[in-house]
mmCIF entry with sequence, helices, sheets and N, C-alpha, C, O atoms, coordinates in Angstrom:
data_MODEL
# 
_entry.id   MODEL 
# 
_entity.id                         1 
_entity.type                       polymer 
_entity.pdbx_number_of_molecules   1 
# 
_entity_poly.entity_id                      1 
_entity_poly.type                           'polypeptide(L)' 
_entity_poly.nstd_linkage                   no 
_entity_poly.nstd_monomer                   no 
_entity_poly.pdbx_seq_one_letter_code       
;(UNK)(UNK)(UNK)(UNK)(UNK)(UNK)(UNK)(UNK)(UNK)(UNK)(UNK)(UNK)(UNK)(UNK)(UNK)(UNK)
(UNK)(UNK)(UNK)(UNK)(UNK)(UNK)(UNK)(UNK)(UNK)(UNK)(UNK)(UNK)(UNK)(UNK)(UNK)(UNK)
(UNK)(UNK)(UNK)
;
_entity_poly.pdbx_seq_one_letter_code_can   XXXXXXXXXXXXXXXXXXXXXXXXXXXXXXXXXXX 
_entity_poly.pdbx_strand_id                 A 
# 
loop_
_entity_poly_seq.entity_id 
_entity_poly_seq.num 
_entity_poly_seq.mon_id 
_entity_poly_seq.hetero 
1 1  UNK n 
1 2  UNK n 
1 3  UNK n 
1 4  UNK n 
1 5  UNK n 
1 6  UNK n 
1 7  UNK n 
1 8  UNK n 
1 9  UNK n 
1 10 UNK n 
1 11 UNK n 
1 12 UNK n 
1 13 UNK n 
1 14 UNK n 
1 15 UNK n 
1 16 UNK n 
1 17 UNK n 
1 18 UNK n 
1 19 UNK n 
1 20 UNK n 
1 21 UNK n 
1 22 UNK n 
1 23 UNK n 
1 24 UNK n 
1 25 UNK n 
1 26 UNK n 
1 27 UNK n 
1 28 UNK n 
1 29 UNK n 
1 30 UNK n 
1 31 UNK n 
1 32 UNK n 
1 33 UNK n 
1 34 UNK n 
1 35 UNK n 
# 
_struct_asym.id          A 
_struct_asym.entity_id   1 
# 
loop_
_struct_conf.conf_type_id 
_struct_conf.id 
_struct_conf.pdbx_PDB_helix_id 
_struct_conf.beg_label_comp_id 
_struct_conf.beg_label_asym_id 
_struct_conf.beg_label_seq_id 
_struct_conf.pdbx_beg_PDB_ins_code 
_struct_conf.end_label_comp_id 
_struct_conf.end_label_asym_id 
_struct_conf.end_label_seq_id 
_struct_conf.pdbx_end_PDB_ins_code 
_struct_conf.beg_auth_comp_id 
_struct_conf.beg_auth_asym_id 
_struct_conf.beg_auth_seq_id 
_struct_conf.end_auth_comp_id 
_struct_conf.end_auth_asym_id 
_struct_conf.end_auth_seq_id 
_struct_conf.pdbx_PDB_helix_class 
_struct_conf.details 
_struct_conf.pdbx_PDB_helix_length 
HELX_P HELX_P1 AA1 UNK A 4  ? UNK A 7  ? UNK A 4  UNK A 7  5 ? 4 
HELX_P HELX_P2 AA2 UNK A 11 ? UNK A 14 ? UNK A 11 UNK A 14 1 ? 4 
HELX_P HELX_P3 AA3 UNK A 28 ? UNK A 34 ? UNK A 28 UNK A 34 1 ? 7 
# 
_struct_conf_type.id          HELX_P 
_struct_conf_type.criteria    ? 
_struct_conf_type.reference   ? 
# 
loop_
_atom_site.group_PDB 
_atom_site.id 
_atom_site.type_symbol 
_atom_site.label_atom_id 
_atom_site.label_alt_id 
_atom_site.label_comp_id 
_atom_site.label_asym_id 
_atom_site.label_entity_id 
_atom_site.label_seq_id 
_atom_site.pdbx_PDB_ins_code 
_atom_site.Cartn_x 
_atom_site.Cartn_y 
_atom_site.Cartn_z 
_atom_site.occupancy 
_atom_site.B_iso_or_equiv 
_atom_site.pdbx_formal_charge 
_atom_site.auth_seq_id 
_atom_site.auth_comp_id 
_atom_site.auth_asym_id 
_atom_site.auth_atom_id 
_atom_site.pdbx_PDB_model_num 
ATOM 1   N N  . UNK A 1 1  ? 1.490  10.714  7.103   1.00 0.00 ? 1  UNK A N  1 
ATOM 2   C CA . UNK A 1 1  ? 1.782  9.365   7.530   1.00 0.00 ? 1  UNK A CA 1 
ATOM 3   C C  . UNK A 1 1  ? 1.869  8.465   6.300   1.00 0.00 ? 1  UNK A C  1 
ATOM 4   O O  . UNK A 1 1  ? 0.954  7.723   5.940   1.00 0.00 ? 1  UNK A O  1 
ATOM 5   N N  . UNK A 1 2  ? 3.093  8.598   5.663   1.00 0.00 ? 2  UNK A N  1 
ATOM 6   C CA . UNK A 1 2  ? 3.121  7.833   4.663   1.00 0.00 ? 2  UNK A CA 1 
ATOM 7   C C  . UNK A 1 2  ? 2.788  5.737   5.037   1.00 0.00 ? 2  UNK A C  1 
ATOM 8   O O  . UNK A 1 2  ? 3.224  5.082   5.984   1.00 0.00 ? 2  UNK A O  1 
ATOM 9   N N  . UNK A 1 3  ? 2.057  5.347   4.079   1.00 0.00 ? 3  UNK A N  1 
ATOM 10  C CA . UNK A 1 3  ? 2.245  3.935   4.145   1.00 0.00 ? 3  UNK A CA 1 
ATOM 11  C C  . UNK A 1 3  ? 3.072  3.298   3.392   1.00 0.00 ? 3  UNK A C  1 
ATOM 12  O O  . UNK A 1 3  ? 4.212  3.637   3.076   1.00 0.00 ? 3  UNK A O  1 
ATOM 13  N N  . UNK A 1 4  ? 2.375  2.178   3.044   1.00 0.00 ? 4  UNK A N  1 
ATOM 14  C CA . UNK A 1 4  ? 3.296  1.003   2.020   1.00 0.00 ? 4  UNK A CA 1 
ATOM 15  C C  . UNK A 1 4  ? 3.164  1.390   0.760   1.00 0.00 ? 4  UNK A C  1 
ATOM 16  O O  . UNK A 1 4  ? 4.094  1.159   -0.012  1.00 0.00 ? 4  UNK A O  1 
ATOM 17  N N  . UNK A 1 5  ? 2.216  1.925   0.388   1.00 0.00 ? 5  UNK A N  1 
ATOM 18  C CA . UNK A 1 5  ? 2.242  2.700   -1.080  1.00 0.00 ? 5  UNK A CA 1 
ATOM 19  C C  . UNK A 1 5  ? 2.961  3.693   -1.467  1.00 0.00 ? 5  UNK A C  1 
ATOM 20  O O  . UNK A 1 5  ? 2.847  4.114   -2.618  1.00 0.00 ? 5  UNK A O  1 
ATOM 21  N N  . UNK A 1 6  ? 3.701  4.164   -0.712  1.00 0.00 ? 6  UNK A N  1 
ATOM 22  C CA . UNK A 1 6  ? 4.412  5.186   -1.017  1.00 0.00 ? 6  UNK A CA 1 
ATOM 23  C C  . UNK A 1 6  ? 5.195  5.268   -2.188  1.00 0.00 ? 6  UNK A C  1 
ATOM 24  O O  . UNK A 1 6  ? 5.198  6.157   -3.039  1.00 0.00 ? 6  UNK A O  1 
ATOM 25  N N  . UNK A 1 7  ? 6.202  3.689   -2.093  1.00 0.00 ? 7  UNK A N  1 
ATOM 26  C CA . UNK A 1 7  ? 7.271  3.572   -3.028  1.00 0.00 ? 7  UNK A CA 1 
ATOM 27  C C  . UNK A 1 7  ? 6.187  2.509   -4.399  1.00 0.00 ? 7  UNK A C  1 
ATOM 28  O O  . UNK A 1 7  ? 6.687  1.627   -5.096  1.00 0.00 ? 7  UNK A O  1 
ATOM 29  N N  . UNK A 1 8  ? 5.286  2.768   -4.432  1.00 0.00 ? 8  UNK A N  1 
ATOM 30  C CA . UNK A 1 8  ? 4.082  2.342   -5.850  1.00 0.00 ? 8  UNK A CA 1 
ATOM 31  C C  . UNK A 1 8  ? 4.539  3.146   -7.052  1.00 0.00 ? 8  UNK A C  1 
ATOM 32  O O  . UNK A 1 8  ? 5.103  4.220   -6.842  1.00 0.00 ? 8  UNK A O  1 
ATOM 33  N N  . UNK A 1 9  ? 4.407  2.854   -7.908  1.00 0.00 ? 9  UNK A N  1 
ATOM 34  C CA . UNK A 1 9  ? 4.313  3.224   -9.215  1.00 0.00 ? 9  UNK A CA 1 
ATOM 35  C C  . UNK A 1 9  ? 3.379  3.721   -9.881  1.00 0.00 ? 9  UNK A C  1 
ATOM 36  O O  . UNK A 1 9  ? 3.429  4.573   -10.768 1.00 0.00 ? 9  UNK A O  1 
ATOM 37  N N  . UNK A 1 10 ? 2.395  3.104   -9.386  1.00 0.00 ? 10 UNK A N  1 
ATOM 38  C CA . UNK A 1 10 ? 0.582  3.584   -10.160 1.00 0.00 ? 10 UNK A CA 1 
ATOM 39  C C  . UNK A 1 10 ? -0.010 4.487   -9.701  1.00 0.00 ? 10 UNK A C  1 
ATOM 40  O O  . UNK A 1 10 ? -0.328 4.418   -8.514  1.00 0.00 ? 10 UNK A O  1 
ATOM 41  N N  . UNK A 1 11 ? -0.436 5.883   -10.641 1.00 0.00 ? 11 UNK A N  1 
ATOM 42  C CA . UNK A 1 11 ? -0.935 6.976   -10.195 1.00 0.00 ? 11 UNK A CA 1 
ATOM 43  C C  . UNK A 1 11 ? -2.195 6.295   -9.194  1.00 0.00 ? 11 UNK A C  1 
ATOM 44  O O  . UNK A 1 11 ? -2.268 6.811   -8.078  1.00 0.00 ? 11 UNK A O  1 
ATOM 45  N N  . UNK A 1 12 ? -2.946 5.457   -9.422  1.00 0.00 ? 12 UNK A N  1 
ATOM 46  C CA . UNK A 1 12 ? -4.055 5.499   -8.723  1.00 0.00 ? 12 UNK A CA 1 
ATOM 47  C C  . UNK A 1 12 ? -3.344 5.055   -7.102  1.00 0.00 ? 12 UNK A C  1 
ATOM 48  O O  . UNK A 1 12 ? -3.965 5.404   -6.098  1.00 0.00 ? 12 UNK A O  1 
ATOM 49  N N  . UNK A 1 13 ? -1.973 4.246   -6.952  1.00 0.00 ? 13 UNK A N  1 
ATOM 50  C CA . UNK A 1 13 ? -2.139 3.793   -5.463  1.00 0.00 ? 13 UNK A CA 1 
ATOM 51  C C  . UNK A 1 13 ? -1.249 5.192   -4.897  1.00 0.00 ? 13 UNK A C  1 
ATOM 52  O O  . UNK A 1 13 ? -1.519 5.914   -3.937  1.00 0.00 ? 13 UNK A O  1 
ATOM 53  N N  . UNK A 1 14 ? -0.055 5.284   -5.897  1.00 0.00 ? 14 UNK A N  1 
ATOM 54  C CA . UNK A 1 14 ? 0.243  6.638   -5.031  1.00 0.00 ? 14 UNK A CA 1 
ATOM 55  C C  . UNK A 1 14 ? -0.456 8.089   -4.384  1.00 0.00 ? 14 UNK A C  1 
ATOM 56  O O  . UNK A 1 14 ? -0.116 8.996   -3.625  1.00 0.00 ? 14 UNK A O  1 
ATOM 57  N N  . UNK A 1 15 ? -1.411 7.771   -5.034  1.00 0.00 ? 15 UNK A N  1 
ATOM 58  C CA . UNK A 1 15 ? -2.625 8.756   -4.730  1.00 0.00 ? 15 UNK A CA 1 
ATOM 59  C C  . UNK A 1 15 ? -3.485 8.649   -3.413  1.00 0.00 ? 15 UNK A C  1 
ATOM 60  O O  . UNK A 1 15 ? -4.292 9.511   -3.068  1.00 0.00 ? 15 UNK A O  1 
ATOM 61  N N  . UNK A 1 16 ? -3.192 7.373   -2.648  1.00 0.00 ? 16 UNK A N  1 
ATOM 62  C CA . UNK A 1 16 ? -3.526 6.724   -1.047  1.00 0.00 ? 16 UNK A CA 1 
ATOM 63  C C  . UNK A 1 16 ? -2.484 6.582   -0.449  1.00 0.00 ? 16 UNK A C  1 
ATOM 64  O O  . UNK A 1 16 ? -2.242 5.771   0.445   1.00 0.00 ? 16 UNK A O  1 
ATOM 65  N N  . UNK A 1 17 ? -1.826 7.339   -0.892  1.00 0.00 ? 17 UNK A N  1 
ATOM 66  C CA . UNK A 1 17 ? 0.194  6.766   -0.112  1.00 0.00 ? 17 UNK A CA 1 
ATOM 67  C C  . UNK A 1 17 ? 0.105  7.595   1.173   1.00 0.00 ? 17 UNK A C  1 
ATOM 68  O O  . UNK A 1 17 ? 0.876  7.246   2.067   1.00 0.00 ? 17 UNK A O  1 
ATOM 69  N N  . UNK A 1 18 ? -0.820 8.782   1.450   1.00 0.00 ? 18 UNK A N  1 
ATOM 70  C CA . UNK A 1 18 ? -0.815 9.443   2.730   1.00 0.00 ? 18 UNK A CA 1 
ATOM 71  C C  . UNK A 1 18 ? -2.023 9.107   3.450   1.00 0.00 ? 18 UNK A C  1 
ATOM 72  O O  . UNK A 1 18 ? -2.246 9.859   4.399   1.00 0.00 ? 18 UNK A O  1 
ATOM 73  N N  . UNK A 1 19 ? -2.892 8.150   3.252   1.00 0.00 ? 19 UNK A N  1 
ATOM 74  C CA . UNK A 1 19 ? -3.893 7.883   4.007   1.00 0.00 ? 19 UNK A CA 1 
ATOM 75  C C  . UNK A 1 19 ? -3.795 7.481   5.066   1.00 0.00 ? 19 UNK A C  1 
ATOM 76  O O  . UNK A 1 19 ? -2.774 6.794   5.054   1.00 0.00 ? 19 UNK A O  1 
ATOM 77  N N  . UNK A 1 20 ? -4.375 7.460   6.374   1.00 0.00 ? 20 UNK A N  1 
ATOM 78  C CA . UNK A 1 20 ? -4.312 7.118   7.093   1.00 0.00 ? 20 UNK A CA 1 
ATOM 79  C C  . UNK A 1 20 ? -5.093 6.010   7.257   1.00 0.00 ? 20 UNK A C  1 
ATOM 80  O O  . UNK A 1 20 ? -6.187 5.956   7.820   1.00 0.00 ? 20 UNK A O  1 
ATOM 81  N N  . UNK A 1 21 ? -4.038 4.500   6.367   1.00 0.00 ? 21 UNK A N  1 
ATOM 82  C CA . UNK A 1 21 ? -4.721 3.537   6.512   1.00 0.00 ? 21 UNK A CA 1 
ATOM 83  C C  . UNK A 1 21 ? -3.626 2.605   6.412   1.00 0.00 ? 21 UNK A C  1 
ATOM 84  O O  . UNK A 1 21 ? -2.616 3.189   6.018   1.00 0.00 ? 21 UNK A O  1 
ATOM 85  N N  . UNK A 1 22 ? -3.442 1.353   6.625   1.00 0.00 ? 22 UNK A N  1 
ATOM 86  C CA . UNK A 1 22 ? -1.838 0.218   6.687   1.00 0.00 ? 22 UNK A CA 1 
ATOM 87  C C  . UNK A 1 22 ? -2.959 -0.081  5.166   1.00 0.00 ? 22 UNK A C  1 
ATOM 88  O O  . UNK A 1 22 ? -3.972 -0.778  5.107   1.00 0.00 ? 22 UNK A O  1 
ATOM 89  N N  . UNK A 1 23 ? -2.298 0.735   4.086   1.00 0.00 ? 23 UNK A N  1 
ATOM 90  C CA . UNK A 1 23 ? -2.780 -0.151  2.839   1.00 0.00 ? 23 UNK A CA 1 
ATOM 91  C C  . UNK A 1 23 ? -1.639 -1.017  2.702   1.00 0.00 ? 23 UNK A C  1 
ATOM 92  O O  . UNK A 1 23 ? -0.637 -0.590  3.275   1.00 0.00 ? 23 UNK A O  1 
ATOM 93  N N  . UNK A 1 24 ? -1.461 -2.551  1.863   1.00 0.00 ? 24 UNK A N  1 
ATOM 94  C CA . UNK A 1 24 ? -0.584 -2.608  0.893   1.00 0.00 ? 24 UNK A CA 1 
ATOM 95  C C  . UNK A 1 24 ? -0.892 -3.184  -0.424  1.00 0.00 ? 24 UNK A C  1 
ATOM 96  O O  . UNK A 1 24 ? -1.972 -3.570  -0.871  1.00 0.00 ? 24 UNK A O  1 
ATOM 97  N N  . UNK A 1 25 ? 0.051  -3.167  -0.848  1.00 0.00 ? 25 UNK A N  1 
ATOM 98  C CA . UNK A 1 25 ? 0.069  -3.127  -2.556  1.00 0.00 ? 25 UNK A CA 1 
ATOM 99  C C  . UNK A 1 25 ? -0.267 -4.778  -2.444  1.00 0.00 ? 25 UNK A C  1 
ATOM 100 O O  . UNK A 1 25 ? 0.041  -5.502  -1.498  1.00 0.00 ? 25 UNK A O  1 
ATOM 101 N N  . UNK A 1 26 ? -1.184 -5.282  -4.015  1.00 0.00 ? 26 UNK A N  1 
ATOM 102 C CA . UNK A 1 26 ? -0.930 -6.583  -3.904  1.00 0.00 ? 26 UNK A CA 1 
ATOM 103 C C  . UNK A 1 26 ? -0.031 -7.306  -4.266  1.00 0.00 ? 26 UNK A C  1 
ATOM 104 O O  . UNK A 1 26 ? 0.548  -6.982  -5.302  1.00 0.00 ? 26 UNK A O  1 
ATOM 105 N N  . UNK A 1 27 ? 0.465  -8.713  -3.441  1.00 0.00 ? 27 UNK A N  1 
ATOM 106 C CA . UNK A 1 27 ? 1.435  -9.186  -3.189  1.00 0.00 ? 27 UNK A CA 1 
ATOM 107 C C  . UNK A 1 27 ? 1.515  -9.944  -2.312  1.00 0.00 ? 27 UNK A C  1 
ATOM 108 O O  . UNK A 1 27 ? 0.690  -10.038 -1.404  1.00 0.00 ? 27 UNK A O  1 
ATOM 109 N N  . UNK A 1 28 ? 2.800  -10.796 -2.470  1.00 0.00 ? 28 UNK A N  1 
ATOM 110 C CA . UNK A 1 28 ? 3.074  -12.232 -1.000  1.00 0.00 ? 28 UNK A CA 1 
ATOM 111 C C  . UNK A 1 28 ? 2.727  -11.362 0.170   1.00 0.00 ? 28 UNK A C  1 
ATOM 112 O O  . UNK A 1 28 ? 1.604  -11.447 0.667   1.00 0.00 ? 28 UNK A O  1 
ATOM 113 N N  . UNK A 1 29 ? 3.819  -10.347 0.740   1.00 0.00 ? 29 UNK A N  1 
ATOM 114 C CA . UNK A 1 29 ? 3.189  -9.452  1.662   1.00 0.00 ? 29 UNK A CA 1 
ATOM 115 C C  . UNK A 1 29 ? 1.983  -9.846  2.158   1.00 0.00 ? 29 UNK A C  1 
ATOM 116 O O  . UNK A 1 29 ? 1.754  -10.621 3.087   1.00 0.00 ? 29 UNK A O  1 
ATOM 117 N N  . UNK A 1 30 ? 1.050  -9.099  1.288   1.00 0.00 ? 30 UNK A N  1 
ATOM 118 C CA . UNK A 1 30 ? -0.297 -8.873  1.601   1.00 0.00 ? 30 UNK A CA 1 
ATOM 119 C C  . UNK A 1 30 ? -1.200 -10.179 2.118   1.00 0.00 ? 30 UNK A C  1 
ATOM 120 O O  . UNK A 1 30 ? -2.204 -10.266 2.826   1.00 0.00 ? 30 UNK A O  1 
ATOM 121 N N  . UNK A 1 31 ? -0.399 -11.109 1.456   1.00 0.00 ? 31 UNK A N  1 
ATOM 122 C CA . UNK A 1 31 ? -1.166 -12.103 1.369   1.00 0.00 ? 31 UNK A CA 1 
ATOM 123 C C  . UNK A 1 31 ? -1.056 -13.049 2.570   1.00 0.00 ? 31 UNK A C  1 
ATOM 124 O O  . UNK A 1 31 ? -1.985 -13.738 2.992   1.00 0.00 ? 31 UNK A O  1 
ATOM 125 N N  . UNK A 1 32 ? 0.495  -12.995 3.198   1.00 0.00 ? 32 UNK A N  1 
ATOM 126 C CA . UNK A 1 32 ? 0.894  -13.665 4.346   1.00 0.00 ? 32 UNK A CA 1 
ATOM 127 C C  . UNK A 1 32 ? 0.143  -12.694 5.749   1.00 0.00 ? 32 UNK A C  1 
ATOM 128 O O  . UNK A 1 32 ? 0.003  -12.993 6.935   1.00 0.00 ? 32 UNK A O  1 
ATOM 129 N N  . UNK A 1 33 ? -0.198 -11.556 5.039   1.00 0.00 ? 33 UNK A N  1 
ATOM 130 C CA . UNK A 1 33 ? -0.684 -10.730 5.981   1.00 0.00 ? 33 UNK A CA 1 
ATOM 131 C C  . UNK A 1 33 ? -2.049 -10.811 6.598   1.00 0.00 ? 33 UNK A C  1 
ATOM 132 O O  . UNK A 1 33 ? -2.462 -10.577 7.734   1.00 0.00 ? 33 UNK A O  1 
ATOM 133 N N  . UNK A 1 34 ? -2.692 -11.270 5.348   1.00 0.00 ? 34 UNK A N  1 
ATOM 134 C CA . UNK A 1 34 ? -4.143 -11.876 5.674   1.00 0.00 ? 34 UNK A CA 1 
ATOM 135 C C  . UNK A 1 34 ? -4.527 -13.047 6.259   1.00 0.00 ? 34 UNK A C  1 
ATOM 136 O O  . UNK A 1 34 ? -5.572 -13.349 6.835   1.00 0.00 ? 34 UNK A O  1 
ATOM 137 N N  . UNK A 1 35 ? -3.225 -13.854 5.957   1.00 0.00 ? 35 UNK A N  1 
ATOM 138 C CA . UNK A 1 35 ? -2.998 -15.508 6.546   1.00 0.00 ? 35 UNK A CA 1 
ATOM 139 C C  . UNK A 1 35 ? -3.195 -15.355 8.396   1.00 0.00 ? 35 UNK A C  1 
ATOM 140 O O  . UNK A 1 35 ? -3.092 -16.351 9.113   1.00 0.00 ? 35 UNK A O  1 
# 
């Protein structure tokens, strides 16, 4: 179940890109998401 990390760049987030969790990267996204 890929998430939003998938298309990341950084070994450490692509490394949670199959978790079974709605991660996302930080960002407006994230941020309107928390709003």
């Amino acid at each position: 179940m890929p998430n939003r990390l998938i298309n990341e760049t950084s070994p450490y987030l692509l490394q949670h890109a199959n978790n079974p969790v709605d991660w996302y990267p930080w960002g407006e996204e994230a941020l309107e998401r928390a709003r």
